[in-house]
Structures are given as structure tokens and as C-alpha cells.
N, C-alpha and C positions, 0 to 999 in steps of 0.2 A: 504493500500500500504506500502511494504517492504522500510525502507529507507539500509534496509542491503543493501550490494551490493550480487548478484547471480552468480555465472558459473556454468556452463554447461559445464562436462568432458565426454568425451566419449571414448569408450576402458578403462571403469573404475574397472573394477572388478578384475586385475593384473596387476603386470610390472607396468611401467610409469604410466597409468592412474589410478590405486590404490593408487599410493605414490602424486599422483596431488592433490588426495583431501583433505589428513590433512594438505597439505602444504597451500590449498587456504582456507582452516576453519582459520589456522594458521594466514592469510592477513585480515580476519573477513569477507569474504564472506558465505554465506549461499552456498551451494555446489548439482545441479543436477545430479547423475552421472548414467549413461547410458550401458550400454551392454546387449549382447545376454542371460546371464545367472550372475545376481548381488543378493547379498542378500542385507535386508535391516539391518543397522548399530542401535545403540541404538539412536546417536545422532539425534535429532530434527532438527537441520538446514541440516541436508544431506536428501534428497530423492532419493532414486533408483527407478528409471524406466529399466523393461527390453524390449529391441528393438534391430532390425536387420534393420542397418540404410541401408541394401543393398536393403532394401523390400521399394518401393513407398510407401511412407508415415508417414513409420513411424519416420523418424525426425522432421517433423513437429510435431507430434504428444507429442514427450520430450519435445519440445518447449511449446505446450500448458499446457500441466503438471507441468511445470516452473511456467509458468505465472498463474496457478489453485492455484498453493499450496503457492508460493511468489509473486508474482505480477509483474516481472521484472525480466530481462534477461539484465548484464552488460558484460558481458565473454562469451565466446564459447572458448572449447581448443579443437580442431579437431584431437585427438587422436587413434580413429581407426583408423585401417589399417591391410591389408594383405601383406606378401610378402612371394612370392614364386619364388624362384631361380631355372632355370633350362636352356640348351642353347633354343634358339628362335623356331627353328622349331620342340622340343617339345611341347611345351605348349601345352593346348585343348583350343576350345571351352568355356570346363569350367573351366579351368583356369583363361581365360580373362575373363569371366562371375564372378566367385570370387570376382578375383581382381579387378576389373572394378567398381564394382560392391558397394565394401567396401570404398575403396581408391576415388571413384569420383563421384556414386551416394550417397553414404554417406554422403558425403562432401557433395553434392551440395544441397541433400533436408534439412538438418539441419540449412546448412548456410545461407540459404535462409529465414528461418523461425528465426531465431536469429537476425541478420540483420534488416528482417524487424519490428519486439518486439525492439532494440536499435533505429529506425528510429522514431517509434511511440512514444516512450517515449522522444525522441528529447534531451537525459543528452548522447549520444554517446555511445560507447562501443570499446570492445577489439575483434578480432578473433584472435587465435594462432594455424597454422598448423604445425602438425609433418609432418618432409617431411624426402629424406635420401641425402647424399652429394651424392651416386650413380648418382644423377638428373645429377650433372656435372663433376663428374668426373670415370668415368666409369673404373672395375676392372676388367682386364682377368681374374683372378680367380674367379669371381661372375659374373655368364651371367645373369642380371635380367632387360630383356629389359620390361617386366609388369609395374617392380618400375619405370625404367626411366620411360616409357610411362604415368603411372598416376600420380607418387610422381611427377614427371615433368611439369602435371597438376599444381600440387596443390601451385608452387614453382611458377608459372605464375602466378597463379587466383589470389597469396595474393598481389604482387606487384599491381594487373591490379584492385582489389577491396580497396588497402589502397588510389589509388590515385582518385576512382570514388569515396568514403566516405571521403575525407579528409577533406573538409569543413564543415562537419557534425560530426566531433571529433569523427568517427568511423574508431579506428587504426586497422591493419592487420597487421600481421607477422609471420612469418615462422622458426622453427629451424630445419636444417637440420641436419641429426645424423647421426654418421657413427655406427658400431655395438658397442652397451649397451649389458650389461648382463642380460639379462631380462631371462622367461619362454621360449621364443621363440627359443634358441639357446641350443641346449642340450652342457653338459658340454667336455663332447670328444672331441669339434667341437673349444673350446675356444683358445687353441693356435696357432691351423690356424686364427684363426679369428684376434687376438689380432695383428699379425703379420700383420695384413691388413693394422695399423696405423701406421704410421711413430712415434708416441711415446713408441710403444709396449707395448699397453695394448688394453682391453677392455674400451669403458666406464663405467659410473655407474649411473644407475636410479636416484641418487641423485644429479648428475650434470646436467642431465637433467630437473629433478624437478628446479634446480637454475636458468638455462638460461629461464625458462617459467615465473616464476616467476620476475626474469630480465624485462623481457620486458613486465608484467603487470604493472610493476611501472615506467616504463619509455615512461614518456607520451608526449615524442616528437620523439619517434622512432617509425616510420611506415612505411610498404613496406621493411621491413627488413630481409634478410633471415641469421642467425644467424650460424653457423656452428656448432657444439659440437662434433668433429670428430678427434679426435688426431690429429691433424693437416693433414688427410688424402686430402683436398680440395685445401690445398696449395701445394701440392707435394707428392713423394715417392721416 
């Protein structure tokens, strides 16, 4: 048995969840990290599992591979996720089926199996969801009623899971982001975008990596949803 501590990052293979895990090597955790298509790293304490958390089962299944190759599961950073933007009576079928799909069966069979690998080991744990401020503060210029719909999920579940684990030193927390520079937004797109935040920027993957890591180490903050949005949650 691993006395390292473990996380488990998912959406690791770009963007925010690539920059998550030298940051959580960086804390001395040994680092699981998860996506549809990851290669594996020279390092020893990193394992790549590749998974499509939208498919029944296979989050569980990262979890077991956790626990096969380290022994312990301390962290979950609930890092996947899809967004698609488009008005409401577009969408498809399989749009919702997507998005639904990534954003909340995702979430819920990984977190599920995490959860209970921190309950059995009885030393507690962390969850951290990506969510987006979208959840409550909604944009005429971005119709993404999907994001509210799930990220809105997700922005519920961590409050409603930090206070049924609280007694059990398994914290939950949430940051929610407004638009990062990441892969996801092509570059044409970025001074519409920046203009969305009342700071007039983009954010950056690497203030993201800070607020995550923020509330690993701060171990009386639970049920927390974290902003990281130019100040877009406060105003415009």
C-alpha cells in the first residue's frame, strides 16, 4: 500500500487537464490520468488509462486501475467535459446524448467509484469539479442551455455531496470558469470571447491549475464553488 497520496484527473490528455498533472506530481501525489485518447508519459508515478467516461462503466473501471497499480485513490479532479453552444431549439438528440453524456454520466460513474475507494480506506478525500459560471449567470451572447443544464448539475451535486461526506473528511468543491484559452476555442473567436469578462481578457490554464490546487490544500473549504471568471459572476 501506496503511502503517496493518488489523483485521479480526467480530460487529461490537453488544456487544463494536461497542465493538472505536473502540477499534482509537483504536491507529491502519484497522478491517474484518464481520457479518450492519452499516451503514456516516461514518469513512473503517472498512469494513463484511456476511457470514455460517457460509456457505463468505464469510470469505475480508472478507479480500479488506480487502486491495481497504487492502492489508493485520495483526489478525483472531475475534469471532463463537453460544451456545445448553440440556441435551445437547435440542439439534437445527440447533442444532449454528448453532452449528457460526458458532463453527468461521467461524473457520476467515476465519482461514484472514487468516493467509495476514499470511504473504504476511511483517511477521506478530495472531489474537484470543473463547472462554468454560465450555471448562474447566463450570456445573450452564448445560448448554452446543455452547460446550464449539466454544469448546473454538477454545481449542485458538489454542495449536496460535500455536506452528505462531511463527517467523513471527504471534501467536494467546484470551480467554476468562465472562458480559458485552452484547444477548445479557436483563436479568431478570442476577442469576442475575452470581451465576455468584465476584466477583458481570456483566462489562463495556469490560473486554473492555481484555484485547483487552492482548494487541495485547503482542508476546511468544502461545498465550495470557486469562481475563476474575470469577474464575469459578479457583474457586467
Amino acid at each position: 500500500m501506496s503511502t503517496q497520496k493518488v489523483a485521479i484527473i480526467t480530460g487529461a490528455s490537453q488544456g487544463i487537464g494536461a497542465a493538472l498533472v505536473p502540477a499534482y506530481r509537483k504536491l507529491g501525489y502519484s497522478v491517474v490520468a484518464t481520457s479518450r485518447s492519452i499516451d503514456a508519459p516516461d514518469d513512473p508515478e503517472v498512469l494513463t488509462v484511456r476511457a470514455d467516461l460517457s460509456q457505463p462503466g468505464d469510470g469505475a473501471r480508472v478507479v480500479e486501475e488506480a487502486l491495481t497499480r497504487f492502492g489508493r485513490v485520495d483526489t478525483l479532479v472531475n475534469n471532463a467535459g463537453v460544451f456545445v453552444a448553440k440556441p435551445f431549439t437547435e440542439y439534437t438528440d445527440e447533442d444532449f446524448a454528448t453532452v449528457a453524456g460526458t458532463n453527468l454520466r461521467g461524473f457520476f460513474d467515476i465519482t461514484r467509484s472514487a468516493v467509495a475507494a476514499m470511504l473504504a480506506r476511511g483517511e477521506g478525500g478530495h472531489v474537484v469539479n470543473l463547472s462554468t459560471t454560465l450555471v448562474e449567470h447566463a450570456l445573450s451572447q452564448v445560448p448554452a442551455a446543455l452547460a446550464a443544464l449539466t454544469k448546473g448539475g454538477l454545481t449542485a451535486v458538489t454542495k449536496s455531496l460535500a455536506i452528505e461526506y462531511a463527517t467523513r473528511d471527504v471534501r467536494v468543491n467546484a470551480v467554476a470558469l468562465g472562458v480559458i484559452r485552452t484547444p477548445m476555442h479557436a483563436p479568431e473567436t478570442h476577442d469576442f470571447l475575452a470581451a465576455l469578462h468584465p476584466v477583458g481578457r481570456l483566462g489562463e490554464i495556469g490560473e486554473v491549475v492555481d484555484a485547483v490546487t487552492f482548494l487541495e490544500q485547503a482542508g476546511f473549504v468544502t461545498g465550495e464553488v470557486l469562481h475563476v471568471d474575470g469577474g464575469q459572476s459578479a457583474g457586467h
